[in-house]
C-alpha positions in Angstrom: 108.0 119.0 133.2 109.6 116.5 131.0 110.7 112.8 132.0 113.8 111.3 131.2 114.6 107.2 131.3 118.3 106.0 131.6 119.6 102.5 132.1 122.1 100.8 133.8 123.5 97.9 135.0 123.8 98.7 139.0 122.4 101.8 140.3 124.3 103.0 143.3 121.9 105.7 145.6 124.7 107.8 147.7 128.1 109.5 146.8 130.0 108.6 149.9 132.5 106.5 150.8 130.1 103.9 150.5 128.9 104.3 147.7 132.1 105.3 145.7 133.3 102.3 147.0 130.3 100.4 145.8 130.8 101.9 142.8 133.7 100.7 142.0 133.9 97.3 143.1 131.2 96.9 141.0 132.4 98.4 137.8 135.8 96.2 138.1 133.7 93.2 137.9 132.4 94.4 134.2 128.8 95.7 134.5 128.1 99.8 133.6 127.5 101.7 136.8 125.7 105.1 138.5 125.8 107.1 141.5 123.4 109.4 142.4 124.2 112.1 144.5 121.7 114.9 146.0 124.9 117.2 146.9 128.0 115.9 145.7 129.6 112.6 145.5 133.0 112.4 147.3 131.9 115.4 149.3 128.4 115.0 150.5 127.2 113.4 153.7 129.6 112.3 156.5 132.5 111.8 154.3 134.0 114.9 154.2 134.6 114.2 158.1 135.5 110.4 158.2 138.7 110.4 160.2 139.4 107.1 161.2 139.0 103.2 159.8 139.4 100.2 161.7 141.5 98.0 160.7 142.3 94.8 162.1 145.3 93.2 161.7 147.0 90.2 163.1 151.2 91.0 162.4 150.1 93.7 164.8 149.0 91.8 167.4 145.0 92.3 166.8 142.7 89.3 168.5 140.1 89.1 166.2 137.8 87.0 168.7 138.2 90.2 171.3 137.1 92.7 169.1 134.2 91.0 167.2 132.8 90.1 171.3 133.6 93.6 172.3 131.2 95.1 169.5 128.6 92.3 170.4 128.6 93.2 173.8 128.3 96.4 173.7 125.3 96.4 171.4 123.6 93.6 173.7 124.0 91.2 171.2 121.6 92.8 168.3 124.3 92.9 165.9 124.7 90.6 162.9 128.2 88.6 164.4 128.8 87.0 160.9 128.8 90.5 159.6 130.8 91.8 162.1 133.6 89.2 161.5 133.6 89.9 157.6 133.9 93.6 158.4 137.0 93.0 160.5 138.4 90.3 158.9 138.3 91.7 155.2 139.3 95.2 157.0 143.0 95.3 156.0 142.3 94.0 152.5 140.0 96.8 152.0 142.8 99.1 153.7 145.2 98.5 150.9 142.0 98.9 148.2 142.2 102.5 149.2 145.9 102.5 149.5 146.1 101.4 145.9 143.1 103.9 145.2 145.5 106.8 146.3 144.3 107.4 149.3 146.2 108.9 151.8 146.4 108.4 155.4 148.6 110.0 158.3 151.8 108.7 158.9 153.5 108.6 162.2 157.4 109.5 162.0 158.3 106.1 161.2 156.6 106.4 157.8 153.7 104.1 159.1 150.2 104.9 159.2 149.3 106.6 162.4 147.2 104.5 164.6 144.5 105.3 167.3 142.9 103.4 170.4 140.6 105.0 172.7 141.5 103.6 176.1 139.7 100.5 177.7 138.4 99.7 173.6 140.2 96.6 171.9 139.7 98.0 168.3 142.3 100.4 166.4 142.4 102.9 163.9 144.4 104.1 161.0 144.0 108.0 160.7 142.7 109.3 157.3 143.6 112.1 155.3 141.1 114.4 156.1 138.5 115.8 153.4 140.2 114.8 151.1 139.3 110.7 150.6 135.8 111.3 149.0 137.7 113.2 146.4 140.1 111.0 145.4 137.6 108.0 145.2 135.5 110.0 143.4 138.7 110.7 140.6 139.0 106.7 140.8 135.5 105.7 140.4 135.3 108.4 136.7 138.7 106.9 135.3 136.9 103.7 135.6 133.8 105.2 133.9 131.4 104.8 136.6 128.9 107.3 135.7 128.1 110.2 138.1 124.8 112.4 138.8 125.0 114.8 141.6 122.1 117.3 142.2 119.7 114.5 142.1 117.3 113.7 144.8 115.8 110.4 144.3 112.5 109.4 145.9 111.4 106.4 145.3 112.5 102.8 144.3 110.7 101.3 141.1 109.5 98.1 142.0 108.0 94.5 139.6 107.3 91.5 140.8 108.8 91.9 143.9 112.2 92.8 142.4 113.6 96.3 142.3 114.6 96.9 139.5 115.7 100.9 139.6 114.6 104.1 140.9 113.2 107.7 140.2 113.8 110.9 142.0 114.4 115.3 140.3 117.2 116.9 139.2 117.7 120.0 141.9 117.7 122.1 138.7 114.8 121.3 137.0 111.2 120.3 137.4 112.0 117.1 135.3 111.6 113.3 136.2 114.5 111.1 136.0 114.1 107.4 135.9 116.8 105.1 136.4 116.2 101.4 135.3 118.8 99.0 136.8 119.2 95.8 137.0 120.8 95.8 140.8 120.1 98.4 142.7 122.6 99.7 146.2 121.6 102.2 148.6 124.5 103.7 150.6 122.7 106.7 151.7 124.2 106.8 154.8 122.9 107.0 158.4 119.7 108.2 159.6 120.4 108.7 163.5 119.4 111.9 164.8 121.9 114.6 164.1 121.6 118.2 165.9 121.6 120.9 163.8 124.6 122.0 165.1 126.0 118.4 163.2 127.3 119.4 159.5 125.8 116.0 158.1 122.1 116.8 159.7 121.2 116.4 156.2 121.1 112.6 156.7 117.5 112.2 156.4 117.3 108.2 156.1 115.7 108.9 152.0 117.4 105.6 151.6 115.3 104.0 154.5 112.2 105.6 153.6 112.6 104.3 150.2 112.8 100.8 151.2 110.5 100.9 153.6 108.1 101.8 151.1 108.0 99.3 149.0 108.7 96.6 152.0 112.3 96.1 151.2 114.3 93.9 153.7 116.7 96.8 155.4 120.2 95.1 156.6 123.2 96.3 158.9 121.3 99.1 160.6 122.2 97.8 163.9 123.8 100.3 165.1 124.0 103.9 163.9 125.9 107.3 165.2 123.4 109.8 167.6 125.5 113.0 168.2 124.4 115.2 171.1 124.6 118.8 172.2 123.9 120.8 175.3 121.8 123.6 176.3 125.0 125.9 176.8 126.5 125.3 173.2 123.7 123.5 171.4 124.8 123.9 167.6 128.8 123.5 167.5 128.7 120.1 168.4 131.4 118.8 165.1 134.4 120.9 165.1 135.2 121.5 168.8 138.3 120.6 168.4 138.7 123.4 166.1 137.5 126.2 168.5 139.7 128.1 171.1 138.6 128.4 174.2 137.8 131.7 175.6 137.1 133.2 178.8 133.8 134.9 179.1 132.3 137.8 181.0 129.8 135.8 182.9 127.8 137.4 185.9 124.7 135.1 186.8 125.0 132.2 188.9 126.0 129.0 188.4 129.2 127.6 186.5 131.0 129.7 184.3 130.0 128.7 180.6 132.7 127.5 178.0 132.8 129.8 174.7 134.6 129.0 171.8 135.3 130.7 169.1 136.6 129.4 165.5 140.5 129.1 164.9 140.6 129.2 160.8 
């Protein structure tokens, strides 16, 4: 077992859209840059199946008041409301950052990004692209030389004087340590709601929680988070039903008549 040390200037934990994003934000300011990745960044976690981002925007008629009291509401008032704002507000800006990034979202047959609205909810939705986002912001975050580690499971946050300062984890590989010394440190390791295993991102395991709770990190914007449930009839495709064809079945026991599916690619 051998122990490596490397050093940058901000460590980003997570290869999602967060953390690309993260990424490279912070490497157009200047500073070197790493993600670490335990699958693969741009594919790993929930961002293979992000389909939709909110953006608010006011030439279309979006009250910024409504929404921002709509998600307060809903979440009985635990959420962070200056937070909230800055995430709808900055929303289109951060639209045209992927735009510029190259990536692509449905358009609608006027050449304009599709939109979404569930009924009875204030908030809309362009449609991504999908899988293919995380790959493209991946291909933006290398040409601006962040550097990338995938296969690398990282454990623990490294910790003096009450200032993190970096982080250590293994290689999926090897039996080797890696240390990572940083001078800012960003965990986008996504969510850590409970995910059937049915769910293809049951992998979210909240390391990123469990690191900072550790070492008594302050843990912000967790205020609300994305359960997914199943039933006893179908308990493991619970992502993808869209992508199943329904089929009759050859049912003979009491009681309703249980849906099958069965895959369509």
């Amino acid at each position: 077992m051998g122990e490596s040390v490397f050093e940058t200037d901000v460590l980003v934990i997570g290869g999602g859209m967060a953390g690309l994003f993260a990424a490279i934000k912070a490497r157009e300011k200047g500073p070197s840059v790493t993600i670490l990745d335990k699958g693969y960044a741009g594919k790993s976690g929930s961002t293979p199946y992000g389909f939709w981002y909110v953006v608010n925007e006011p030439d279309r008629g979006h009250d910024l008041e409504q929404w921002i009291e709509y998600v307060s509401t809903l979440g009985e008032y635990l959420n962070n409301r200056k937070w909230t704002e800055i995430v709808f507000r900055e929303s289109y800006d951060r639209y045209q950052d992927l735009v510029s990034y190259g990536v692509e979202f449905m358009l609608g047959k006027d050449g304009r990004p599709q939109t979404y609205k569930f009924s009875g909810i204030p908030t809309e939705s362009v449609q991504l692209k999908k899988r293919v986002f995380g790959q493209v912001m991946r291909k933006k975050a290398k040409s601006l030389g962040v550097e990338i580690v995938d296969r690398i499971v990282v454990t623990d946050l490294v910790k003096h004087e009450e200032k993190v300062v970096g982080a250590m984890g293994f290689p999926l590989d090897t039996n080797d340590l890696y240390v990572f010394q940083a001078k800012a440190v960003v965990i986008c390791s996504g969510g850590s709601a409970f995910k059937p295993d049915g769910w293809p991102v049951s992998e979210l395991t909240g390391d990123g929680d469990a690191m900072a709770y550790r070492i008594g990190a302050e843990i912000g914007g967790k205020e609300f988070n994305e359960p997914k449930s199943t039933n006893a009839q179908l308990p493991g495709p619970t992502m993808g039903m869209f992508l199943w064809k329904k089929e009759e079945s050859n049912w003979s026991s009491p009681g309703p008549r249980p849906q099958v599916y069965q895959r369509t690619w």
